[in-house]
N, C-alpha and C positions, 0 to 999 in steps of 0.2 A: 454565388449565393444560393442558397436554400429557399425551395418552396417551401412555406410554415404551413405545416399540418396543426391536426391539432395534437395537441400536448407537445410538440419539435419548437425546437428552442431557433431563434433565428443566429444561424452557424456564417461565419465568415469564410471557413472554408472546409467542404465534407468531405468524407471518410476518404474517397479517393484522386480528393485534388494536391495539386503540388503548388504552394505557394514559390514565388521566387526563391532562388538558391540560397541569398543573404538573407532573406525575411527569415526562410526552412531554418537554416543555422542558427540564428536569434533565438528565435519561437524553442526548437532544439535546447539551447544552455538554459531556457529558462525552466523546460521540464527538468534538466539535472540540475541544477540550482537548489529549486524545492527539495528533490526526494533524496541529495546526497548525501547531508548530515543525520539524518534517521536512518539510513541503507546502512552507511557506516559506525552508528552509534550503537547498531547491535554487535557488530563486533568487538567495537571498544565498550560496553556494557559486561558481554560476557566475557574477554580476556580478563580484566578488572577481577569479578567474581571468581574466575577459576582459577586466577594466579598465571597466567602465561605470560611471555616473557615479553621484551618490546621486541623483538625480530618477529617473532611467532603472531603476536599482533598485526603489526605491518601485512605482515603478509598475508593473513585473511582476510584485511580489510580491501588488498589490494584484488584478490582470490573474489571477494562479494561484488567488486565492481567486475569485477571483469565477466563472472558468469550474470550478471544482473544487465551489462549490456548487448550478452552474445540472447539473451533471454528476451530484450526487448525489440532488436529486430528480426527475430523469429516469430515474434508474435505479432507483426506488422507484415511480415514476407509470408511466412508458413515453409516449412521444408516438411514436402509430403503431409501425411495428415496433423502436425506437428505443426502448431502456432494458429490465430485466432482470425488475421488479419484484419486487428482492431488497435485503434490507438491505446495500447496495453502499456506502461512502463514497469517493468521488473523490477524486485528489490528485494534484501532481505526482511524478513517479516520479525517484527515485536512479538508474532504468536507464539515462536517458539523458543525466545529467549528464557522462560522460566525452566522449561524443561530442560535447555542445554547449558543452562548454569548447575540444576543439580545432578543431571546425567555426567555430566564432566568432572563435578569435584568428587562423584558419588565412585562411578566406574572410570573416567578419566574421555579425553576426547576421542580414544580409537572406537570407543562407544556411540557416543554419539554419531560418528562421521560412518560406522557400519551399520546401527539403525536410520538413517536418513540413504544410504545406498537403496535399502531393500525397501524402504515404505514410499520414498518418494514416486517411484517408478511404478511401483503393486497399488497403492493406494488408490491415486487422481491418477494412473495411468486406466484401470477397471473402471473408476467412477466417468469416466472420458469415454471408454470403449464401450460402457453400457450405459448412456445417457438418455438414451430414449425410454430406458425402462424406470429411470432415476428422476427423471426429468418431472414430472407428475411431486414430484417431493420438494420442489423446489419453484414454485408460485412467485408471482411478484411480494406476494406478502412475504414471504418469510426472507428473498432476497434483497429486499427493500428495509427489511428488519437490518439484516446483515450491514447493508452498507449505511443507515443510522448509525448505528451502535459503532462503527466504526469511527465515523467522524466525530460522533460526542465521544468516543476515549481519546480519540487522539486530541481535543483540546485540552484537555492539562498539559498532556507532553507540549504542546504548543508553547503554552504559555510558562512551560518551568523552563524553555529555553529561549522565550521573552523574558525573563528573571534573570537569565545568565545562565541555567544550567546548572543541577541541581547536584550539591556539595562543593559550587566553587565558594571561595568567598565575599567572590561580590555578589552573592545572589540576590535578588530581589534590589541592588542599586539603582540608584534616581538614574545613572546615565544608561542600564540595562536599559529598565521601562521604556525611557526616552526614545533609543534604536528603535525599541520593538514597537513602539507609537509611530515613527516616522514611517519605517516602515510600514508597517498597516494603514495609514493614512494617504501615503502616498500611492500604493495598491489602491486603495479603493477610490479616489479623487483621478487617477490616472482612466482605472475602469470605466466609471462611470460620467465623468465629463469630458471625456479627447476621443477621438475616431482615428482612426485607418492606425499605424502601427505602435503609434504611442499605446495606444488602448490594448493591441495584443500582448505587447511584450511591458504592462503596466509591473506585474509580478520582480521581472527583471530587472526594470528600469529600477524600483523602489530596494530591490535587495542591492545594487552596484550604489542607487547613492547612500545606503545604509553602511555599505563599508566602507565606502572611502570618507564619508562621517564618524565613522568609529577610528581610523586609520589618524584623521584630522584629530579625533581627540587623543588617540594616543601619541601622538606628538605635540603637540598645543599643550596639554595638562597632564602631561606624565603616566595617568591610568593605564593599568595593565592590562586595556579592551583587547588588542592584536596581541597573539602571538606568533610572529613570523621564523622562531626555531626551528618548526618541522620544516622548513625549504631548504634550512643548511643539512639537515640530519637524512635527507631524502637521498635513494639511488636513482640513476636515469631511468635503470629499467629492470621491471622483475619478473623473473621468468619461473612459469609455473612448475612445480612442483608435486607430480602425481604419487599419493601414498605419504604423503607428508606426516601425517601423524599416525597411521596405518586404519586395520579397522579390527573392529572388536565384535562380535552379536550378541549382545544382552537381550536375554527376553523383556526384560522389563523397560528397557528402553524401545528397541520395538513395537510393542504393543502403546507407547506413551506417545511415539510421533504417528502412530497409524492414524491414533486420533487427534491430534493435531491435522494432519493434513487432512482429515474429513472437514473441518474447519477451515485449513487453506482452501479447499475448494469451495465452501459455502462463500468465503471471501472473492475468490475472484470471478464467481458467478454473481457474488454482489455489485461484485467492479464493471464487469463487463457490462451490467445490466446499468449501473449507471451511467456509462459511455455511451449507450445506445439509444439511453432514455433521452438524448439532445435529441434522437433524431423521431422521438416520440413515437418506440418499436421499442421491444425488449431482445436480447442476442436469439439469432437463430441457432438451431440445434449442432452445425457443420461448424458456427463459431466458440459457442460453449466447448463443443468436443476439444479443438484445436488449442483454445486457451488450458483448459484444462490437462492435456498431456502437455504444454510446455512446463508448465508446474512442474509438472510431474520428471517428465527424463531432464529438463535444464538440473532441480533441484539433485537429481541421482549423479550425474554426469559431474557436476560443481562438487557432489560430496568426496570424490577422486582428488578433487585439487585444496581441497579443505575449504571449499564455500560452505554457505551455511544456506539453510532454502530460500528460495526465491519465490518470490509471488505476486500479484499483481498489485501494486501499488495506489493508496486509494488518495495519497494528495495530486496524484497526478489527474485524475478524473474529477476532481476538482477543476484545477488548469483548464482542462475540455470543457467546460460546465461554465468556468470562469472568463474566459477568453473567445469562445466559440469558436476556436479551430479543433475540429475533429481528425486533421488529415494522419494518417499512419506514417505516410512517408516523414513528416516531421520527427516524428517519434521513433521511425526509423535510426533517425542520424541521431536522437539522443542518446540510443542505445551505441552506436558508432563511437561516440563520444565516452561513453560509459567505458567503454572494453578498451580504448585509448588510456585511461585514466587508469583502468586495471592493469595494465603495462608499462606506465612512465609514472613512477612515485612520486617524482616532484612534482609531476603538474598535481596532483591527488593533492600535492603536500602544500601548495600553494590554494587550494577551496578550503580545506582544513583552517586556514588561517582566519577564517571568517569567523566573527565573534555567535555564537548561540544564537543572543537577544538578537541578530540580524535575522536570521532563518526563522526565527519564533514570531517576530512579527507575519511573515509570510505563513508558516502554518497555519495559526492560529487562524488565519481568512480561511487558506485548503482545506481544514478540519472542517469546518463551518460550511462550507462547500459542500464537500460528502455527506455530513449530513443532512440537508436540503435536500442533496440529490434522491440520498432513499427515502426521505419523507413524500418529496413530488413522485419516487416511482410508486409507491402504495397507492398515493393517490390518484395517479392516472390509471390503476391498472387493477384497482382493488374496491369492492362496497364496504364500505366503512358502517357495517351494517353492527347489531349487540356481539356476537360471537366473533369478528374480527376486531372491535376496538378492546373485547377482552383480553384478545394474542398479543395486540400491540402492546397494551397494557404490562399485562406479564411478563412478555420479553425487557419491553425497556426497563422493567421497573427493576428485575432481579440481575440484568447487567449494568446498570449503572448502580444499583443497592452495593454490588460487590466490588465496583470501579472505587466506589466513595467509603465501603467500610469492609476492607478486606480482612479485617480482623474476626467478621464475622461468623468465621469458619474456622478458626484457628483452631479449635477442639477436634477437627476431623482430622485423619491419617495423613501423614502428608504428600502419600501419592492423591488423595481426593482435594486437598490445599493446592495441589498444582491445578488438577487437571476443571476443578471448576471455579477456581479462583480468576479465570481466564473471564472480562465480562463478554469479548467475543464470542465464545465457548460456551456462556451461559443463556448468553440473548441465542443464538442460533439454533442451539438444540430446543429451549424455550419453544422457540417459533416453531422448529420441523416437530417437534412430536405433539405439539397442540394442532398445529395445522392436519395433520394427518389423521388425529384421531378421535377429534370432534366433527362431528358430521356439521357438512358446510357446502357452498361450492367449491373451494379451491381444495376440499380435500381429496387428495387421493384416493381414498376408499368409499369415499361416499358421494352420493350425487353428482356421478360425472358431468361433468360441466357437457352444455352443449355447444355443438357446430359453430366456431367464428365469434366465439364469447369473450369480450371484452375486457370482462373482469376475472376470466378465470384461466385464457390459455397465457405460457411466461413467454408466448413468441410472438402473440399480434398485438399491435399498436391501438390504440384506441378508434374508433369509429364517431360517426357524427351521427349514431342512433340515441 
């Protein structure tokens, strides 16, 4: 157990302990539990849009798990200066699904898969190797912005796959809601009133009796909740495939994930920093670096096999935040777990079977999560003084403005409909270019903060002054 400083959350088990084997494993399915069906919904979101076929599908979806969990015990172990060694979990990111639906139907996908070759690597691999000079740009306030804004977008997705998932036709059904109520109810009643591992694995426990409840009502009442087809249509095992769809270099693609992945990185420096904030410290400079280039070469290396990018996953830091086990090695073996799954279809093809409204009740809590977390990291680590509640202000207000009314831009070109239509994209740059160029403490160019400052360095913990 953890000494509780001040702002450290009291953790069941830290960064470098190893719960028992069966607890580790538990603890493990219940971080891939959460972030499977979002990992893999961008696949099947963008196949969908760009017309690929069901092989071509399968197989990227299997391609996402599988660099998503070679990505997340790299970022628990580190290979060389490569990985964070933080309870990091991987996954394909939402951020870049608008650009690679019109990159792909625009130029086709040899496109995209050779701009994500050259940006992922150049981009967050520079923003990694020069972090000490960058670092100054990237404040608890504007990283605490980041991981806000994160978890308030991802409540809708929560909650449209508490509805059922949005264009079936049961969407929004009394027996959806109902899942995604138990679910959530059981989460939070398991959290909050049972101790030792009902309490850790509450997430778990409440999404296994969500489906074998959904499973009961599909045979009890005939509803179409499960469907168990992908188990028969599944191969045992699928073996990677380098150059699969080839590569192409569009400039214009290029230059569209460069900035994207300036944004991947503002995100997993958001992430990271909420993982840290349990232990009420923001990441040091050797773990930024390290998270940062796994982004960077996993995403390059995955675009060879037709993954899509990886990055640091923010229902997971939830989980940390939620549960109070911070240990890597857990997370270790979900990544284990991951890169299994990206190997053997069926087993893939048996999670799949799990209804939406199951996973949505659990979001919906992870969402909520994340967001608290960046709220509490500002507030540990920020004066919430007139010129910083203005940043907050602005930031959240122009990224959920455009979460909630994306039509509001529809007049602009449609590479500027992409690229700030994004409300991540809009809350982050929001933050760093007010942050930076309003004279402040935490600004970069202005009034360098002093020696062992509390509110102003993104590496020291709060103090008892």
């Amino acid at each position: 157990m953890s000494t509780e400083r001040d702002g450290e959350m009291d953790l069941e088990y830290e960064l470098d302990d190893k719960p028992p084997l069966p607890k580790s494993v538990l603890l493990a399915i219940q971080h891939v539990a959460v972030m499977i069906v979002p990992a893999t919904a961008v696949a099947y979101v963008v196949a969908g849009d760009v017309g690929l076929g069901a092989g071509d599908t399968a197989y990227i979806v299997q391609m996402v798990l599988l660099f998503s969990g070679l990505a997340t015990v790299v970022q628990a172990y580190t290979i060389g200066p490569v990985g964070a060694k933080l309870p990091i979990v991987m996954g394909a990111s939402f951020t870049f699904v608008g650009a690679i639906v019109s990159i792909g139907s625009q130029f086709g996908m040899a496109a995209v898969f050779g701009a994500i070759l050259v940006t992922g690597v150049v981009v967050e691999g520079f923003i990694g190797w020069q972090f000490d000079r960058i670092e100054p740009f990237f404040p608890p306030l504007v990283t605490g912005l980041v991981v806000a804004i994160i978890g308030l977008y991802l409540i809708p997705v929560g909650m449209e796959y508490a509805a059922g998932g949005v264009g079936e036709s049961d969407f929004g059904a009394a027996h959806n809601v109902g899942l995604a109520a138990l679910v959530l109810g059981i989460a939070i009643g398991l959290n909050l009133f049972t101790r030792g591992v009902t309490r850790l694995l509450s997430v778990l426990a409440a999404i296994v009796i969500g489906y074998v409840t959904a499973i009961g009502l599909h045979f009890g009442t005939g509803l179409e909740v499960v469907d168990f087809s992908p188990i028969g249509d599944a191969a045992l095992i699928a073996v990677p495939e380098p150059t699969r769809f080839g590569f192409e270099f569009e400039p214009i693609a290029i230059v569209t994930f460069a900035f994207l992945f300036l944004v991947s990185a503002m995100e997993t420096v958001g992430d990271m920093s909420g993982v840290t904030a349990a232990e009420g410290r923001s990441p040091e400079n050797r773990e930024l670096r390290g998270g940062l280039f796994t982004d960077g070469v996993a995403s390059s290396l995955g675009s060879i096999f037709a993954a899509f990018p990886v990055t640091s996953f923010s229902q997971n830091v939830g989980i940390v935040s939620f549960t109070g086990v911070m240990s890597r090695h857990v997370v270790a073996i979900a990544g284990v777990v991951l890169a299994a799954l990206g190997l053997s279809p069926v087993v893939g093809a048996v999670v799949t079977t799990i209804p939406s409204a199951v996973f949505g009740g659990a979001v919906v809590l992870m969402a909520g999560m994340v967001a608290a977390s960046g709220v509490r990291l500002i507030v540990l680590h920020t004066e919430l003084d007139r010129r910083n509640m203005v940043i907050v202000a602005t930031s959240l207000g122009l990224g959920l403005g455009i979460a909630t009314t994306p039509e509001a831009i529809q007049g602009l070109p449609t590479a500027a409909q992409t690229f700030f239509g994004e409300p991540v994209i809009l809350t982050a740059l929001s933050a760093l270019v007010l942050n930076t160029f309003v004279p402040g403490r935490q600004s970069p160019l202005f009034d360098e903060p002093s020696a062992g400052s509390d509110v102003d360095s993104p590496t020291t913990a709060p103090t008892d002054d």
